[in-house]
Structures are given as structure tokens and as C-alpha cells.
C-alpha positions in Angstrom: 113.1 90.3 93.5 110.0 91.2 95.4 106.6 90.4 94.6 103.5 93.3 94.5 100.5 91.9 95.8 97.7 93.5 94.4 96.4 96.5 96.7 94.0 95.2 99.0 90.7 97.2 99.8 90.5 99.9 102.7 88.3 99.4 105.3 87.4 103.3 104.2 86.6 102.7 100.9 84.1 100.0 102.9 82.9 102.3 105.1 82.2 104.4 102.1 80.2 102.2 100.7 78.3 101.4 103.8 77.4 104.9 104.3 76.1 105.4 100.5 73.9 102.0 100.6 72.3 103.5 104.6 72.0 106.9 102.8 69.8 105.5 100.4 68.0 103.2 102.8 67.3 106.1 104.8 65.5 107.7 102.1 63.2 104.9 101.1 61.8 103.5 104.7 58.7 104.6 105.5 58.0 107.6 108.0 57.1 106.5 111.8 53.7 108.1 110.7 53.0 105.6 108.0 54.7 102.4 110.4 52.2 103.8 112.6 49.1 103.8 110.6 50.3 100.1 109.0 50.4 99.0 112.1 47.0 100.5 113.4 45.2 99.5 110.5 46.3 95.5 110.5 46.2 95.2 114.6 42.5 96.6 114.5 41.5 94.3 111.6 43.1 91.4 112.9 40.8 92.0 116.3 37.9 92.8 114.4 38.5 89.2 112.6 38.5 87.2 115.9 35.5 89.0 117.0 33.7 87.6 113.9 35.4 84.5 114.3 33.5 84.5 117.9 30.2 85.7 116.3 30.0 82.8 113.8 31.0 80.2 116.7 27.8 81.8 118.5 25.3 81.7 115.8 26.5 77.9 114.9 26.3 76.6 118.9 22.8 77.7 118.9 21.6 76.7 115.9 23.2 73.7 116.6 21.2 73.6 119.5 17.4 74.7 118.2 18.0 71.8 115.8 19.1 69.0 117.9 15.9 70.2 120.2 13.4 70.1 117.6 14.3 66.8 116.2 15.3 64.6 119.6 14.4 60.5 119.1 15.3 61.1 115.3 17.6 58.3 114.2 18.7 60.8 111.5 19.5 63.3 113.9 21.9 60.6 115.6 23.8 59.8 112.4 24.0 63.7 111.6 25.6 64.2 115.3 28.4 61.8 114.7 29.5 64.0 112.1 28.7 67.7 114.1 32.0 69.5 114.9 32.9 69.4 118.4 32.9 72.1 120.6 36.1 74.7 120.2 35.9 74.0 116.5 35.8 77.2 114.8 35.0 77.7 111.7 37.6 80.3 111.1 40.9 79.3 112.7 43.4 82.4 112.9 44.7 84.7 111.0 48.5 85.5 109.8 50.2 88.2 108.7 52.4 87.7 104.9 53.8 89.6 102.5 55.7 93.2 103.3 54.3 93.3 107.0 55.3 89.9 107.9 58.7 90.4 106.3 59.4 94.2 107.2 60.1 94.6 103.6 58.3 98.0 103.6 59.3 100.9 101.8 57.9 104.4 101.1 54.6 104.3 98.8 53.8 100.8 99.9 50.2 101.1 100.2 49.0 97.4 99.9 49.4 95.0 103.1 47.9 91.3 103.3 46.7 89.0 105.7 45.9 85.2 105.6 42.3 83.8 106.9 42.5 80.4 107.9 39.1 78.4 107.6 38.5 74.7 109.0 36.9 73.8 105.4 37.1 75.2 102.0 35.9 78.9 101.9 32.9 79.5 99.8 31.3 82.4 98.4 28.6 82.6 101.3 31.5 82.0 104.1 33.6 85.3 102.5 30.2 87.4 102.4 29.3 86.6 105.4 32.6 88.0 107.0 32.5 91.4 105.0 29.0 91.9 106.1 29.9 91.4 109.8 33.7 92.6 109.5 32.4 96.6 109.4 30.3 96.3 112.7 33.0 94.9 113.9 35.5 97.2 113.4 33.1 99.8 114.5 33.5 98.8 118.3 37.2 99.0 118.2 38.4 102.5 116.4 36.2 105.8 115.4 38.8 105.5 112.5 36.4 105.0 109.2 37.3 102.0 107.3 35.7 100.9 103.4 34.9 97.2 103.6 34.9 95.4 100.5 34.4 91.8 99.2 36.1 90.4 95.5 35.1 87.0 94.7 37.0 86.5 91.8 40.4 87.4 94.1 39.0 85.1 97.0 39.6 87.9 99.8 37.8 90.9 101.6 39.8 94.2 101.0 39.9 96.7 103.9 40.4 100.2 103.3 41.4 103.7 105.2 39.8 106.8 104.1 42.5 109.1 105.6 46.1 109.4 104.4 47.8 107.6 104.1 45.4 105.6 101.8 46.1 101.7 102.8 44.7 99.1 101.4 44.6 95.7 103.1 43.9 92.1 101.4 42.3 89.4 103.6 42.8 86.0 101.0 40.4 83.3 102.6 42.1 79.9 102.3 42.3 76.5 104.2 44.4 73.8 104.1 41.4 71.8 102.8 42.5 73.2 99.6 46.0 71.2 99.5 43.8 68.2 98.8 43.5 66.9 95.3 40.7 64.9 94.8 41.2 61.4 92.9 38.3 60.0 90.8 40.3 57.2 89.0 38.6 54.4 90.9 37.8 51.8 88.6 33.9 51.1 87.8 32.5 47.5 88.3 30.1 46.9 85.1 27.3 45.9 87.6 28.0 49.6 89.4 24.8 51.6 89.7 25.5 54.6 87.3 22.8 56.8 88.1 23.4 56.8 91.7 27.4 57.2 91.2 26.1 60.5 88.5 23.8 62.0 91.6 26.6 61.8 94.0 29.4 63.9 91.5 26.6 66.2 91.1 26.0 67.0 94.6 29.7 67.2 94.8 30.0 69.3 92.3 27.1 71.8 92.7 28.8 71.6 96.5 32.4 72.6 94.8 30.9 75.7 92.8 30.6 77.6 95.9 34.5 77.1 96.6 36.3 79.9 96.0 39.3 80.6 93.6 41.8 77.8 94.3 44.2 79.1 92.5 44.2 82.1 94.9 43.5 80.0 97.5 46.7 77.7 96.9 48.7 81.2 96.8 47.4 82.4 100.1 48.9 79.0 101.5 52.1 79.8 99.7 52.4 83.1 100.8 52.4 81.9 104.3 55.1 79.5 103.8 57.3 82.1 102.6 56.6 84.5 105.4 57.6 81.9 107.8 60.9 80.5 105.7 61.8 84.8 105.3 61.4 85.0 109.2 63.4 81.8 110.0 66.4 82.4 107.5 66.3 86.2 106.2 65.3 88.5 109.2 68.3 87.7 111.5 70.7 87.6 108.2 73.0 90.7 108.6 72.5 93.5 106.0 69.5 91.4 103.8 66.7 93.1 104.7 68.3 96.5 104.0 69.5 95.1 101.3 66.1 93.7 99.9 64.6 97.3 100.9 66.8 99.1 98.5 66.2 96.4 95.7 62.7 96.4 96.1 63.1 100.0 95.4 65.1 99.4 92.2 62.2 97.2 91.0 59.5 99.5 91.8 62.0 102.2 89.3 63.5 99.7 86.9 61.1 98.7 84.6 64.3 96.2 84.0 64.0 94.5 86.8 60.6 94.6 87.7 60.2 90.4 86.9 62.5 89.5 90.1 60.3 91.7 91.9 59.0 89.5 95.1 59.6 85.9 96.1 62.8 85.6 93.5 64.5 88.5 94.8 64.0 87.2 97.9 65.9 84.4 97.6 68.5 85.6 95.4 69.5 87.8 98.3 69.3 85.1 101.0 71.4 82.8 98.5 73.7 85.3 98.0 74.4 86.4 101.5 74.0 83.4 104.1 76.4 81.7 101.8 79.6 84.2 102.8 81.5 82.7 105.8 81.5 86.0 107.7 78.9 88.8 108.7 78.5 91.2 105.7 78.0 94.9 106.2 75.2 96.7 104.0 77.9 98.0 100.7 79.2 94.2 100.5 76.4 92.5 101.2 74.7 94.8 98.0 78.1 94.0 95.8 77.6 90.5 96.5 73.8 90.2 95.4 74.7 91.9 92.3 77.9 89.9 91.4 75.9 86.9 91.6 73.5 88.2 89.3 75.8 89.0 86.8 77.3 85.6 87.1 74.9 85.0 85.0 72.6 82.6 87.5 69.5 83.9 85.6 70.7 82.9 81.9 69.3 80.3 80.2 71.0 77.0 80.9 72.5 78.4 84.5 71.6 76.7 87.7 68.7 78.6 87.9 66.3 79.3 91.4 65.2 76.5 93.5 62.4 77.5 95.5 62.8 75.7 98.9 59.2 76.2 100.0 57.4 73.9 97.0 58.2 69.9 97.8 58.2 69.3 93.8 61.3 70.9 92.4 60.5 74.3 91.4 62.3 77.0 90.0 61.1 80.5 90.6 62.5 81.8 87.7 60.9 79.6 85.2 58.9 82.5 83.7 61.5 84.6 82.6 62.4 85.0 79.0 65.7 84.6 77.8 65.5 88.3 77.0 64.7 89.5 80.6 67.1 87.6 82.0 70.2 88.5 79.4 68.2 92.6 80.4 68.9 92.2 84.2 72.1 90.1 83.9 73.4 93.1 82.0 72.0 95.8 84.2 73.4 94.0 87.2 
């Protein structure tokens, strides 16, 4: 008696496959036009940025100067000096790509890019206007492109933007690791303490802090550039992934269904999914796979869930998502 082994699949019907997923990867990537213009837009901003950088370094080594002139023999001066920042120390120090660009996530109708502005201390509302007043003149020596130069408080960045098509928009979030730091007031108060001097202190500190800006969006910006450089070290050399995102990216943007994985989750959903088969997967299995371990039912309530490998607390990235939404896109999937 012989046995049937069920019927194994044809490296046609893969190739199938393969050529449907390209197809519609083809159809979603950007034209070289819009690449182009990306690319034009964030090279000239990010030169325009270490020109200001330069500028502010100027204006502070010679005010630094006029001041230690005027007030030479002062004993304050002396103590003051101790604490000056030392020459090289900018007050901005670099600036980083995140987000689609960094990852090459992009797709057609992508119209919002992002950068990272590192700053030696915490960014404050003067530090951000400061830049968007000086950021146009900038720009001005570098392109005859016209560019709208905005600054939002409330979102902690400076948004740049193209008047011609296509219309791109690029966020600059300020941030510093300065903002990492949480400050500790449970020091325990001696009885004989002077109060009134300890009350002026917090209240330099924190008419000082209302300057800051958003932390929230500032402890974002920082995250955002942990991801960019986990994607690049695990994601952009994976085999089929970014394709694979691409087209899943799309499916969010036309899914209304799975518009919550949208992002960061996706991300590593995909990279989970994918580095964890022990061979080289070609764009059809690598997008089978992603989706079988979706339906699994990873997403459910009570499943294993998403560990985010950037945070050092444990976090899951899925923690927001109803029961509903999940049991929506577990289906769908």
C-alpha cells in the first residue's frame, strides 16, 4: 500500500505570487520625481540647520566675549566661567533623519517627512523661535526653491514647507537628551531647613521649566530615533520586509480596519514575522507569513502580545488596542 503525500507547492504558483505582491509594490512607490524632491527638500534643510547651528555658535562666542571684557577682576565673573561651555560646544548638536525617510518606508501620497534636532540642553520656546526666524535666511543661500517656514509650540518642532508640487511638508521635533532626566524632589526636609529659601529656588526652577517645551513630544522625538536606528540595523537588510511593509502601509492608509497597527506595531510585526524563518523569504511568502501570524491571533486579548524592544521597561506596543480592533484585524487578516 503506498502512501500520498500531500501535494507540495510549485515553485510557479511562488513565482506567482511573487509577481502579484511586485505588481502591487510597483504601483504604490513613489515616482523618481517625488524621491527626488524628498530628497531635495530634507538635504537642503538639513544644511540650512548646520548653518544656523554655526550662526548661534557665533553670536554666543562673542557675547561671551563682550561680557567677560566688560566685567574682568569680577569674582562673580570667575565663578560664572567655571560653569561657561567650552569651546566646540554647540548649542545645537546634529540633526537625524526618522520616520518614512530614515526607513525608506515611502509610498505614493506620502507628503509628511521628519527630522530630529538635537540640542545640548532642554529646548525652550525662545531656542525653537529663534531657529524659525533664522532657518528661512538660511535656506535662502542654498536653493531659489521657495520654502514656508513655520513654528508650533504646542507640537515642539518647526515645520518646513514646499510651495510647488509636490506639496511636502517636513517636521523638525526639537528634543535633547536632557529630557530623559527625571527630576527627583523626595529629599527629606530637616525641621531647622530654611523654607523660604528652599520655596525661592523651586520657583526659579520652575519659572526656568515653563519655557521647556512639550516633553511629551520631546520624549517622542527621542523614541522616534531609536526606532529609526533599530529599523536600519534589523529591518533594511531583511529580505522582502520593506516591500513588504510598503504594501501594508498601503493597506492601512485604505483599511480603515487596520489603520491602529499603522506605524511602529506594524513594524515589528513584520520584522517578528520574517527574521524568525530559517531561510531567505521572497516578497508572496514573506506577505503570507506576516498575515498568518496575525491571524494566529497574536493581537487577541490574552496572546503574547508586542514587546517593544526599544523601551528598557517592558512595553507592549499594542497595549491600546481594544479587544474589538484586534478580534477586526485578526479576522481581516
Amino acid at each position: 500500500m503506498s502512501l500520498s503525500l500531500p501535494p507540495q507547492r510549485s515553485f510557479r504558483s511562488f513565482a506567482n505570487d511573487d509577481r502579484h505582491v511586485m505588481a502591487k509594490h510597483a504601483s504604490i512607490y513613489p515616482a523618481p520625481e517625488e524621491l527626488e524632491a524628498v530628497q531635495t527638500l530634507v538635504s537642503t534643510v538639513e544644511g540650512a540647520l548646520k548653518k544656523v547651528s554655526d550662526w548661534m555658535d557665533g553670536l554666543n562666542k562673542s557675547s561671551g566675549k563682550t561680557s567677560a571684557s566688560s566685567e574682568a577682576g569680577d569674582k562673580a565673573v570667575e565663578e560664572d566661567a567655571a560653569e561657561t561651555k567650552p569651546d566646540g560646544t554647540s548649542v545645537l548638536c546634529g540633526v537625524t533623519r526618522v520616520g518614512l525617510v530614515a526607513k525608506g518606508l515611502l509610498i505614493k501620497g506620502d507628503m509628511d517627512l521628519e527630522l530630529v534636532l538635537m540640542c545640548r540642553e532642554k529646548p525652550t520656546k525662545l531656542l525653537l523661535y529663534t531657529i524659525s526666524a533664522n532657518l528661512p535666511l538660511q535656506i535662502q543661500t542654498m536653493t531659489e526653491d521657495k520654502y514656508e517656514v513655520r513654528s508650533s509650540v504646542p507640537e515642539a518642532a518647526i515645520q518646513v514647507c514646499s510651495t510647488k508640487d509636490p506639496q511636502l511638508t517636513l517636521k523638525i521635533t526639537l528634543s535633547s537628551l536632557a529630557m530623559r532626566e527625571e527630576h527627583s524632589t523626595t529629599e527629606e526636609e530637616e525641621g531647622d531647613q530654611d523654607v523660604h529659601t528652599e520655596k525661592q529656588r523651586d520657583d526659579k526652577e520652575e519659572e526656568k521649566e515653563k519655557d521647556v517645551l512639550d516633553r511629551h513630544r520631546c520624549r517622542a522625538a527621542l523614541a522616534s530615533l531609536r526606532h529609526a536606528k533599530w529599523f536600519q540595523a534589523r529591518v533594511t537588510d531583511l529580505k522582502s520586509c520593506v516591500i513588504i511593509l510598503r504594501i501594508l502601509r498601503d493597506m492601512c492608509n485604505r483599511l480603515p480596519v487596520w489603520q491602529p497597527l499603522k506605524g511602529w506595531p506594524l513594524e515589528l510585526i513584520c520584522e517578528k514575522a520574517i527574521a524568525t524563518c530559517n531561510r531567505p523569504l521572497g516578497p508572496g511568502e514573506a506577505l503570507r507569513r506576516v498575515m498568518e501570524c496575525i491571524a494566529s491571533g497574536i493581537l487577541l486579548p490574552g496572546g503574547p502580545g508586542v514587546h517593544d524592544p526599544c523601551e528598557r521597561e517592558p512595553t507592549d506596543v499594542l497595549s491600546d488596542l481594544s479587544a474589538q480592533q484586534a478580534d477586526a484585524i485578526t479576522h481581516s487578516a
